[in-house]
N, C-alpha and C positions, 0 to 999 in steps of 0.2 A: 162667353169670352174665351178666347184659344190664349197659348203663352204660357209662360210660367205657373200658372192657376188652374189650367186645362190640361190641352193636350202637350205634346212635345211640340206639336208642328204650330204653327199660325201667329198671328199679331201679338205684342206683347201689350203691357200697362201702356198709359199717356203717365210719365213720372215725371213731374218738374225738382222735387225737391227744392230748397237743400235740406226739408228735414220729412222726415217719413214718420207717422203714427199708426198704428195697429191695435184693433179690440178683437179681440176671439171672444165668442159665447155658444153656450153649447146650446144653448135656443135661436131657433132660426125668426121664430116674430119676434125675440129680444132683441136682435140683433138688426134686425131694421129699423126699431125705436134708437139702438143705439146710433147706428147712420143718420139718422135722422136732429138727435142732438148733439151731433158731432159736427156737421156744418152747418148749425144753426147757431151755432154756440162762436164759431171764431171762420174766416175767411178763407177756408184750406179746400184744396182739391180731393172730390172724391174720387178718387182713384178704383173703387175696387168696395163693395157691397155686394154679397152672394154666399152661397150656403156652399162647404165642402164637404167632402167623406172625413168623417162618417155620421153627417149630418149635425155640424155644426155650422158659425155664421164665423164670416170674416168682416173686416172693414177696415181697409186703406186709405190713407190721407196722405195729401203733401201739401206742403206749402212752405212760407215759414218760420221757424224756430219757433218763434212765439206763438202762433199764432194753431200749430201743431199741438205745441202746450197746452194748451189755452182745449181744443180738440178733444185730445185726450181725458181729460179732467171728467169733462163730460160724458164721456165716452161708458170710463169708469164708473160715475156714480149710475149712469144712466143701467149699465150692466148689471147694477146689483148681484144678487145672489150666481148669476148664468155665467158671469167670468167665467171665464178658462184662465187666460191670458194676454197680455196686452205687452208694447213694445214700442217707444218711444228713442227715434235716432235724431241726432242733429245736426251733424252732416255728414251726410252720406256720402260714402265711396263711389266713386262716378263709374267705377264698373260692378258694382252695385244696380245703381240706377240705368246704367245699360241693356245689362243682366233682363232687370224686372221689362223694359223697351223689346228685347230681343235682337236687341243691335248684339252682334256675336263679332268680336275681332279675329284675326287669326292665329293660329297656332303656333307660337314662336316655336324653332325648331329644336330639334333633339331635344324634346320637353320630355318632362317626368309631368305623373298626372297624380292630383290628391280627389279621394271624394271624403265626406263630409257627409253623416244621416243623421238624421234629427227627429227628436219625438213632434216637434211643434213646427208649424211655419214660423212663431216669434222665435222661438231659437235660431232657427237655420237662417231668419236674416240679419239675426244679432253676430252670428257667427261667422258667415260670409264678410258681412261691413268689416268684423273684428280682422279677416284674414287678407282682405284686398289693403287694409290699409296698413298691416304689418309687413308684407315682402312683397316683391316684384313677381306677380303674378297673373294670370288670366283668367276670369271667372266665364267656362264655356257652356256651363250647364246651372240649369237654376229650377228646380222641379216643386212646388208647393204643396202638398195637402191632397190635392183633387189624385184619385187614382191608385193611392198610394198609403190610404185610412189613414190621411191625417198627418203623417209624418211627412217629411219635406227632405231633400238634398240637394248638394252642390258638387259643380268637378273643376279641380283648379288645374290649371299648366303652367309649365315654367321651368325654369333649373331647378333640379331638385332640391339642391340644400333653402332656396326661396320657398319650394312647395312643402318642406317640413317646418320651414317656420312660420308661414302661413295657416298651416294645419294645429301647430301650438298654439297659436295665438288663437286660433274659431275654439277651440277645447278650452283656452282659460279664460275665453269671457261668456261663455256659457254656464247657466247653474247646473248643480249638480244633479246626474241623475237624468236630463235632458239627449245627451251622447248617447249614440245607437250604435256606432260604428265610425272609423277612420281609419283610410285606407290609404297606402302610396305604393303608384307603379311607378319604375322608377325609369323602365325603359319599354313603353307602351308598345304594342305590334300599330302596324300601319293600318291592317283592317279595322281596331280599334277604332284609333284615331276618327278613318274615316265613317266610322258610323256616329261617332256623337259631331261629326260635321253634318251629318244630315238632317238635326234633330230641329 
């Protein structure tokens, strides 16, 4: 699978939402048992079943509210001891869910750019959800695990005083300890620009 998970370049998730579920295990045949009693358990879309760097297991679900819930639970018990981490949203930010698509909007102008690193993919979309839905912002970059051992980022656009309080808000609903880095340009160069339009 290319996109968010992969590479930079190619197709993104099928995300319907409106709610999103996540199981990390650090065992890769744990982690297909856990896929396996995750839609077996409640009516949710598997989005996303596959090992990342640095050889852990993911597992993506949407569907929902309840029915995500309902997913999770299973997910969890199912994980036992292999947990990493897991990450339960319930409605998600639709540039969010774009984001995870690879639908890419455009660049509103004279943008200021935030990026956002994360130790975990659960953080970085707990963080992301937390920042598109606190300020007027554009989420142009959404990078997961694959490539990168594990850790995940984002790049936001917009007016600046929106992209630092979007950048607050991903930092205060994150646990502690999770934050790798946040960063704001505040008046990007155009070669920038144009190279995360290429991504």
């Amino acid at each position: 699978m290319q996109g968010p998970f992969f590479h930079r370049q190619g197709e993104g998730a099928t995300v319907d939402g409106p709610a999103l579920g996540l199981v990390e295990t650090s065992s890769i045949a744990r982690g297909l048992v856990v896929a396996d009693a995750m839609v077996k358990k409640a009516p949710v879309e598997l989005v996303l079943a596959r090992t990342v760097s640095p050889g852990k297991h993911l597992v993506l679900v949407s569907g929902a509210v309840a029915d995500v819930d309902e997913a999770i639970k299973a997910g969890i018990e199912a994980a036992a001891h292999t947990l990493v981490d897991r990450l339960q949203l319930a409605q998600v930010a639709a540039e969010l869910l774009d984001a995870l698509r690879r639908i890419t909007p455009p660049l509103p102008a004279g943008t200021a750019l935030g990026i956002f690193e994360t130790f975990s993919v659960a953080s970085s979309l707990l963080a992301a959800d937390a920042a598109c839905k606190a300020a007027r912002v554009t989420l142009i970059e959404l990078r997961l695990a694959d490539g990168l051992g594990g850790k995940a980022y984002f790049v936001l656009a917009g007016d600046q005083a929106d992209v630092e309080a979007a950048l607050y808000a991903a930092e205060t609903a994150i646990p502690t300890g999770l934050l790798l880095a946040r960063e704001l340009i505040a008046r990007p160069h155009d070669d920038l620009l144009a190279a995360l339009r290429k991504t």
